[in-house]
NUTORZA-776472 format. One record per residue (C-alpha): residue in three letters; z, y, x. Coordinates in pm, whole numbers, plus 50000, padded with zeros to 5 digits. Layout:
REM NUTORZA-776472
ALAZYX...
REM end
This chain:
REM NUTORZA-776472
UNK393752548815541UNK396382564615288UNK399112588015271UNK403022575715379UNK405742593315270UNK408702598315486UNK412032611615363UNK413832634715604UNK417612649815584UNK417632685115753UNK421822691315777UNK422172729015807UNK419292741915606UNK420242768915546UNK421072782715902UNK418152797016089UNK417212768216279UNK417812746715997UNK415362773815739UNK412742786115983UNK412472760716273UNK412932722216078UNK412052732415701UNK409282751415770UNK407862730416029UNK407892701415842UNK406842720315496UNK403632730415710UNK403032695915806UNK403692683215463UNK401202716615358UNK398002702015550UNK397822671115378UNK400132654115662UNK400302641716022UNK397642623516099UNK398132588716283UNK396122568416529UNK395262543116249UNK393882568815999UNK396732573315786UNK398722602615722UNK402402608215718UNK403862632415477UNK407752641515562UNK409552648315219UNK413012671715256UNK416842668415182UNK418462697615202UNK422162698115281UNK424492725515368UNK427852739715258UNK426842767715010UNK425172754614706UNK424222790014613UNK421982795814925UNK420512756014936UNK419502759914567UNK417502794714654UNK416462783114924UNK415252752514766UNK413462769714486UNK411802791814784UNK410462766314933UNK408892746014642UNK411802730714454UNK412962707514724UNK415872685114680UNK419372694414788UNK422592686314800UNK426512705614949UNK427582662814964UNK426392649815313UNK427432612215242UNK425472615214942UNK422302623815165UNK423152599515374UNK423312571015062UNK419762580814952UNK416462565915120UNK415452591915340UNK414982573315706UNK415632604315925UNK418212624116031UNK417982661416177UNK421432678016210UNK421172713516278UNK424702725216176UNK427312739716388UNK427642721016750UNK431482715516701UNK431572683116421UNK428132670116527UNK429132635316680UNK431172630516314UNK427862640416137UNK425142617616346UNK427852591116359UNK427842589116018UNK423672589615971UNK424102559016222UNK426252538315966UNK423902546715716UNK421282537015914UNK419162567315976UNK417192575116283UNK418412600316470UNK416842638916588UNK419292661016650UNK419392698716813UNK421102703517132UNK423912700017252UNK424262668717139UNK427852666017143UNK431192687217292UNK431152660317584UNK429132638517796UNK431222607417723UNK430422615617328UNK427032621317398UNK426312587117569UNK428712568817257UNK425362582517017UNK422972568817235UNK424662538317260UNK425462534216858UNK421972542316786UNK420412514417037UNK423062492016909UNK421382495116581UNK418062492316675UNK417852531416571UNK415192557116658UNK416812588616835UNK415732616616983UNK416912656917053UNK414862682817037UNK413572700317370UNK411502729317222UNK411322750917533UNK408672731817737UNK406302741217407UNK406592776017490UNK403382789217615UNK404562800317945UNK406162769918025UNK404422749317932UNK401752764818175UNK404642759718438UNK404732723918320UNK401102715518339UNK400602736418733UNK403732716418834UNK402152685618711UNK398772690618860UNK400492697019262UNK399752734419251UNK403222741119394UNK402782715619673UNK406322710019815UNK408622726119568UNK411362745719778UNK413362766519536UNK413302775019093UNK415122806418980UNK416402810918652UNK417132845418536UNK417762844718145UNK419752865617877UNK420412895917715UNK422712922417558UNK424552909117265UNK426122938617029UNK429672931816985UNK429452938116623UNK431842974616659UNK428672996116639UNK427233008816296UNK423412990816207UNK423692972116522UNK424892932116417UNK425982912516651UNK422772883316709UNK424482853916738UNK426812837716553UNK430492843216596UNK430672805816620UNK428822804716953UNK432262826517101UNK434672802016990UNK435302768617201UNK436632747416916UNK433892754116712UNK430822745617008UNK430492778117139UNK429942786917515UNK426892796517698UNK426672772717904UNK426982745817662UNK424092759617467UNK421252772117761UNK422322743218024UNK420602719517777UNK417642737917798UNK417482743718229UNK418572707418235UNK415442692918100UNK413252721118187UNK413912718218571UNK414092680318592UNK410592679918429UNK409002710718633UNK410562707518954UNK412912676219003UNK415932659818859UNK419402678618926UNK421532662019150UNK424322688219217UNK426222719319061UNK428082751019138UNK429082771518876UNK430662807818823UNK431372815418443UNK432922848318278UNK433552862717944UNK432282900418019UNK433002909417637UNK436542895117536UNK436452908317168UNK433612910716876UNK433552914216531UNK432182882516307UNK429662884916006UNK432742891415777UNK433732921315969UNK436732906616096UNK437422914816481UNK438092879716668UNK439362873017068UNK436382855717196UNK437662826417425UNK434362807217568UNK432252824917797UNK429012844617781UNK428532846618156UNK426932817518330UNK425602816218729UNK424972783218899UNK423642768419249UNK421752739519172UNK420352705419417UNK417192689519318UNK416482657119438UNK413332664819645UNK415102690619820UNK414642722019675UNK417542741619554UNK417862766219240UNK419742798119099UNK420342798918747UNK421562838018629UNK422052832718300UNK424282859918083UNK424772874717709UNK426182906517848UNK423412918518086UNK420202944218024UNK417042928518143UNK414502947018321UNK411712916918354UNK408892908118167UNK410912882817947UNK414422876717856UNK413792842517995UNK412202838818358UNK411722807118552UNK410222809618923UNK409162785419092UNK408102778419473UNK406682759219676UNK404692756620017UNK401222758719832UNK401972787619584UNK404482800119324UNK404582809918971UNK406542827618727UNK406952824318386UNK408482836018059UNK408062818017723UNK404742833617644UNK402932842217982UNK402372821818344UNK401442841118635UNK400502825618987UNK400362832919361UNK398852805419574UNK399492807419936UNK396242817320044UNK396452851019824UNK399992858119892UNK400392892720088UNK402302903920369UNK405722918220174UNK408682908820498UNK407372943720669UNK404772962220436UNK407642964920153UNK410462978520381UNK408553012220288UNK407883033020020UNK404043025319902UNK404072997320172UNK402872970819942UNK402342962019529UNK404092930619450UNK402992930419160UNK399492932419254UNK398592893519396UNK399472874019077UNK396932860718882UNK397822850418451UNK397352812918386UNK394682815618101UNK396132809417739UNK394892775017567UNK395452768317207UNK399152756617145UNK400802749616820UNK404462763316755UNK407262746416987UNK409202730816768UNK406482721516538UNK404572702516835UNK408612687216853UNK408342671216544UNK405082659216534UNK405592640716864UNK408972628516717UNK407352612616391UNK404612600116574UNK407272581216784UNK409202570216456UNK405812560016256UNK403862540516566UNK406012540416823UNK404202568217022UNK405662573317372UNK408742594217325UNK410752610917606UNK413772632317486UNK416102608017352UNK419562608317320UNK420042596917712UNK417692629117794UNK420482649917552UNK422732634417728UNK422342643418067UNK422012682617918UNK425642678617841UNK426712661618140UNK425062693218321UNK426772717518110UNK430192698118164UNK430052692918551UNK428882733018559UNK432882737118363UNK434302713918628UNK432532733818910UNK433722767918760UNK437712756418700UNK437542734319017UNK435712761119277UNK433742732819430UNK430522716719408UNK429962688919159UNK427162657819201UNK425482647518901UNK425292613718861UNK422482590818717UNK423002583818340UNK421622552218188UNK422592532117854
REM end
């Protein structure tokens, strides 16, 4: 038994992915002595931090316990760090991981993996040419709630799954209003730089639904951009030209079909910002990212007459919460499962074909939307 020492490049540090969700992941890891393997030994991830401000990584770095740093990618990429994480802006990703690959890193990117599916598959494909680890992170399924959903699913409470409805977003300020900033970055409005919603949350219902329910096998999308101008953290107004509206008819391959309502420009009245529902002939649930509730189909209540009148009937009433087990932070539980993968070879899922197929969603749903017709989604494989 002994400690190993693993060198990891985190591009985009300084962004809030990059600071709160990768650095201080791994800094906890690194904090409690290590990840402990099946053989006994522990693995201790050591940072690189790389971004495009030197004045922020170096503050940052001295934060966080003097890490190492550097504003020079390539000469991240030249040291002996064996991993990978890009975090950065979605628009010059493929260049980025493209680069690691030459240098001979394994790869664990964020989603989306790339602009398009065809780039997407050429990482996958460069990395197994290599011989390279790869991997993108799916953080969502490490939520409480769904992973609740997850675990029901798995365990046939749903018995034939018939339908999953997706009903996800929120208001985003517009940046015009005094004290109220706009939440997401201006970059996620503008096309040539990654933006889009569906680029960014089909990733997510891709992998979620495929694992929960059943893989997607068709698409029909509506997209809109409700808000057509903002104002960007330099408070600069800007035309916003990639959409912040998203709705979508989805096929499943056991026969169920889905809904996904999913929109930056809408006021939710639900007990999440994020709901999935699922159901089936045995029961349904519905979940957020923190709580799981249930209805089996011997406790569900008459609702087709009862609730046609005021007082008929509580809908709320017959749903019972999934009890909470002990779960360690999403994308925490991501990265241990990802260095357990790189260190022994523990089974992996998400690769790079996984990220992959989020794209290719997220790309048919554009076709579907320009198009006006409904869009199969084919099988991707290396």
């Amino acid at each position: 038994m002994g400690d190993i020492r693993i060198g990891v490049i985190i591009n985009g540090a300084t962004g809030r992915m990059g600071t709160v969700q990768h650095m201080g992941n791994l800094l906890a890891i690194a904090a409690e002595g290590g990840l402990p393997l099946g053989n006994g030994d522990r693995l201790i991830p050591e940072l690189m931090l790389v971004g495009r401000d030197a004045t922020k990584l170096a503050a940052l770095a001295a934060t966080h316990g003097n890490q190492r740093w550097t504003t020079n990618l390539a000469e991240a990429l030249a040291g002996p760090e064996k991993i990978f994480m890009d975090c950065a802006a979605t628009g010059g990703r493929p260049a980025r991981v493209r680069q690691a690959i030459a240098a001979g890193k394994h790869i664990f990117i964020e989603k989306p993996t790339a602009p398009t599916v065809e780039e997407a598959m050429e990482l996958a494909r460069l990395c197994a040419a290599k011989g390279l680890k790869h991997g993108v992170i799916q953080d969502k399924l490490f939520l409480p709630g769904y992973g609740k959903l997850l675990a029901i699913s798995k365990a046939g409470f749903f018995g034939r799954i018939v339908s999953v409805k997706i009903d996800a977003g929120s208001w985003i300020f517009d940046g015009t209003e005094e004290g109220r900033e706009c939440q997401r970055p201006s970059w996620n409005y503008r096309k040539a730089d990654g933006g889009g919603l569906a680029l960014d949350m089909m990733a997510h219902w891709r992998y979620m639904i495929d694992r929960i329910a059943s893989p997607i096998t068709g698409v029909f999308a509506l997209m809109n951009t409700a808000i057509p101008e903002r104002v960007d953290e330099q408070g600069r107004r800007y035309t916003v030209d990639a959409e912040d509206t998203n709705y979508a008819l989805i096929r499943l391959q056991n026969g169920a079909i889905g809904t996904i309502c999913n929109s930056w420009a809408a006021r939710p009245r639900r007990d999440d910002t994020m709901v999935v529902q699922v159901d089936g002939t045995l029961g349904s649930a519905v979940a957020g990212r923190w709580k799981c509730f249930t209805q089996s189909a011997a406790e569900t209540p008459e609702a087709f007459i009862k609730a046609a009148k005021p007082g008929g009937v509580d809908l709320m009433a017959d749903w019972k919460e999934v009890p909470d087990s002990p779960v360690k932070p999403p994308f925490r539980q991501c990265w241990e499962d990802w260095l357990r993968y790189v260190a022994e070879d523990a089974p992996y899922l998400p690769n790079l074909v996984e990220g992959a197929k989020a794209v290719q969603l997220a790309d048919l749903a554009y076709r579907s939307a320009r198009e006006q017709r409904w869009m199969d989604v084919p099988e991707l494989k290396l």
